[in-house]
C-alpha positions in Angstrom: 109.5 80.6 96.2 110.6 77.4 98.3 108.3 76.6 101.2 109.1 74.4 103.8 106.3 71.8 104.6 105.6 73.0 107.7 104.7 76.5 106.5 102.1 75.5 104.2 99.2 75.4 106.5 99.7 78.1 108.5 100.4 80.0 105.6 97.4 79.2 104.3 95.5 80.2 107.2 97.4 83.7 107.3 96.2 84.1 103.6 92.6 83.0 104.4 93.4 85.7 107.0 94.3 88.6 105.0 91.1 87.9 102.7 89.1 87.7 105.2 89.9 91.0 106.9 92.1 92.9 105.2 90.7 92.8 101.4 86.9 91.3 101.8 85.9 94.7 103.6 87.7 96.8 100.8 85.8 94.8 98.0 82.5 94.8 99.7 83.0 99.1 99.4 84.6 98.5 95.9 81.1 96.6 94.7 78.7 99.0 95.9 80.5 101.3 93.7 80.2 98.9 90.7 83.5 97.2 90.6 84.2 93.4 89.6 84.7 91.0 93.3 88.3 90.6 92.7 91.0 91.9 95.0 95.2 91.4 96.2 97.6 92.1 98.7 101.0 91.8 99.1 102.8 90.6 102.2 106.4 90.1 103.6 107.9 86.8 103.1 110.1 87.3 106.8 106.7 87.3 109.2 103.7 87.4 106.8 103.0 90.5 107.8 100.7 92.6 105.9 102.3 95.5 103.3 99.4 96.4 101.0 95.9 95.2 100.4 93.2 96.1 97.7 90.6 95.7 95.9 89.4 96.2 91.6 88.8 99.5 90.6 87.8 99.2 87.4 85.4 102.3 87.4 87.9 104.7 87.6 90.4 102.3 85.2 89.9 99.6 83.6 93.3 98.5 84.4 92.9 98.5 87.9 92.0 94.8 88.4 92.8 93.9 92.3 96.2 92.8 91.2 97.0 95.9 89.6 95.4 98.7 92.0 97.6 96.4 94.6 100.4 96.9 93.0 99.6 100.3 92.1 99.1 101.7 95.3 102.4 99.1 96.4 104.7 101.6 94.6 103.3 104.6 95.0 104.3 103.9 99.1 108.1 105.5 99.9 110.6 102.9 100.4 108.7 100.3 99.9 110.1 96.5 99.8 111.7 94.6 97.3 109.6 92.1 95.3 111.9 89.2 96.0 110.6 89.3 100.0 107.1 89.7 99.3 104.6 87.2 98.9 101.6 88.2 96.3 98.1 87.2 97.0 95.2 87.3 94.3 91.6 86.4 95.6 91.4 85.1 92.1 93.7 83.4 90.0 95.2 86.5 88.3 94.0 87.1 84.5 96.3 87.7 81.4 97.5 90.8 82.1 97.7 90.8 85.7 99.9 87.9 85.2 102.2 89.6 83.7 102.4 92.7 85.8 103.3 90.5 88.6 105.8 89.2 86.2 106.9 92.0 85.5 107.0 93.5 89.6 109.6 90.5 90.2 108.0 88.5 92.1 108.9 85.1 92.6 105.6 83.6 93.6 101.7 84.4 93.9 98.8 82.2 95.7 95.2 82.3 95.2 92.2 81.5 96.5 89.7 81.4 93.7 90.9 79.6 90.0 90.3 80.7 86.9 87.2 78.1 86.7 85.2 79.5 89.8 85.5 83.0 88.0 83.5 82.0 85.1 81.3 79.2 87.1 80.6 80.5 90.2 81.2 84.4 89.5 79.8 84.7 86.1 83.1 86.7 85.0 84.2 84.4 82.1 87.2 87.0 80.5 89.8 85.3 81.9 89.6 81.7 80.1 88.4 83.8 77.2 91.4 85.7 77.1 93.9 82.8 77.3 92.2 80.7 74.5 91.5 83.3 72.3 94.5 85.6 72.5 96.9 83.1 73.5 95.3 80.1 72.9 95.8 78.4 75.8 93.1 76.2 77.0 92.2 76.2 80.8 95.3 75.6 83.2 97.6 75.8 80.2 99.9 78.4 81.1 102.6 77.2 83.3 102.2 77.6 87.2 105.9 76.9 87.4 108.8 78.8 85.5 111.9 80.7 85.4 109.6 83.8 87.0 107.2 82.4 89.5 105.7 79.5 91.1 102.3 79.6 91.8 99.8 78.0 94.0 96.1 78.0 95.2 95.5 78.1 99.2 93.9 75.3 98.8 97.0 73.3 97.2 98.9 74.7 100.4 96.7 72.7 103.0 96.4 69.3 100.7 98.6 67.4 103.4 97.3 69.0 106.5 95.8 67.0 108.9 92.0 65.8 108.2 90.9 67.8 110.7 92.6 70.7 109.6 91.9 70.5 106.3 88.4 70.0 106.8 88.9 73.5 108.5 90.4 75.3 106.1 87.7 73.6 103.7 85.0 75.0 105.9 86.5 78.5 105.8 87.1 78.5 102.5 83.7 77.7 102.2 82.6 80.7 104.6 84.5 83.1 102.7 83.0 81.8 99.2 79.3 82.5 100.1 80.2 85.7 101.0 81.8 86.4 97.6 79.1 85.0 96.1 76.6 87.7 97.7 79.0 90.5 96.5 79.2 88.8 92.7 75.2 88.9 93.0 75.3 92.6 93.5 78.2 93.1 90.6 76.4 91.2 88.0 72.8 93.4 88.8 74.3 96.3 89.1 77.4 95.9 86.2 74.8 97.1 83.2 75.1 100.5 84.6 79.0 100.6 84.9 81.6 101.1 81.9 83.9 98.6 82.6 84.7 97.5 79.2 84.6 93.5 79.8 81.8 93.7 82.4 
């Protein structure tokens, strides 16, 4: 997906937007029933208006990471768009297999807020990094964030030549929105003994 440089930062700020209120409030209920912080959603490439958004629901699957319950849910709505003008949003940067099932879904590009690093370090949910090494061995930031599929990008990357002062906002926000996963990853990791996610 090509991106003209004047689209970055607001786009960024519409992502930080759909986060904020559209997935954060369907995590928050999607951790006091034991699931993992991570969420998606899936917007239209035309006006960045919101299709779908949601959140892990690993205690009824534990295939429904965010990405996938997003996309899940995605097809199960009638006439629904094509992949190619959508724009696909993890709150973390998407794991093994939720790599794929974007692949797989056709689209051409994802962004995310969280990296692979800030699961393990900051959320204590290291399966990610595990996966690529020990499956695929791929060591962190080794698969390709540009290819024939998809380009990918983090929100921050989108606002790295905004203005100081706006990228000092977007810093802030991003900021914001990180303590408040980190209260919901708090509740996950003392409550995830009594779930059966497999890789808790």
């Amino acid at each position: 997906m090509q991106l003209d440089t004047e689209d970055r930062v607001p786009l960024a700020r519409r992502l930080l937007d759909v986060v904020e209120n559209d997935i954060l409030p369907l995590t928050e209920a999607g951790v006091a029933k034991g699931n993992k912080i991570f969420g998606a959603a899936i917007l239209r490439k035309a006006d960045w208006s919101l299709v779908i958004a949601e959140t892990n629901n690993e205690t009824e699957n534990p295939l429904w990471h965010g990405e996938m319950h997003a996309l899940k849910r995605f097809y199960e709505q009638a006439g629904h768009p094509e992949t190619k003008d959508l724009v696909f949003l993890a709150t973390h940067e998407p794991c093994p297999l939720c790599l794929s099932a974007i692949t797989w879904a056709g689209f051409d590009n994802f962004f995310h807020l969280f990296g692979h690093a800030d699961s393990r370090d900051r959320f204590a949910i290291p399966h990610d990094l595990k996966i690529l090494k020990e499956v695929f061995g791929l060591e962190p930031d080794g698969y390709r964030r540009e290819n024939a599929f998809w380009s990918a990008a983090s929100i921050g990357e989108l606002s790295c030549d905004a203005e100081p002062g706006e990228r000092a906002a977007i810093e802030a926000r991003i900021q914001s929105i990180a303590a408040r996963y980190a209260d919901l990853s708090a509740t996950y990791q003392a409550g995830k003994a009594e779930n059966r996610i497999p890789l808790n």
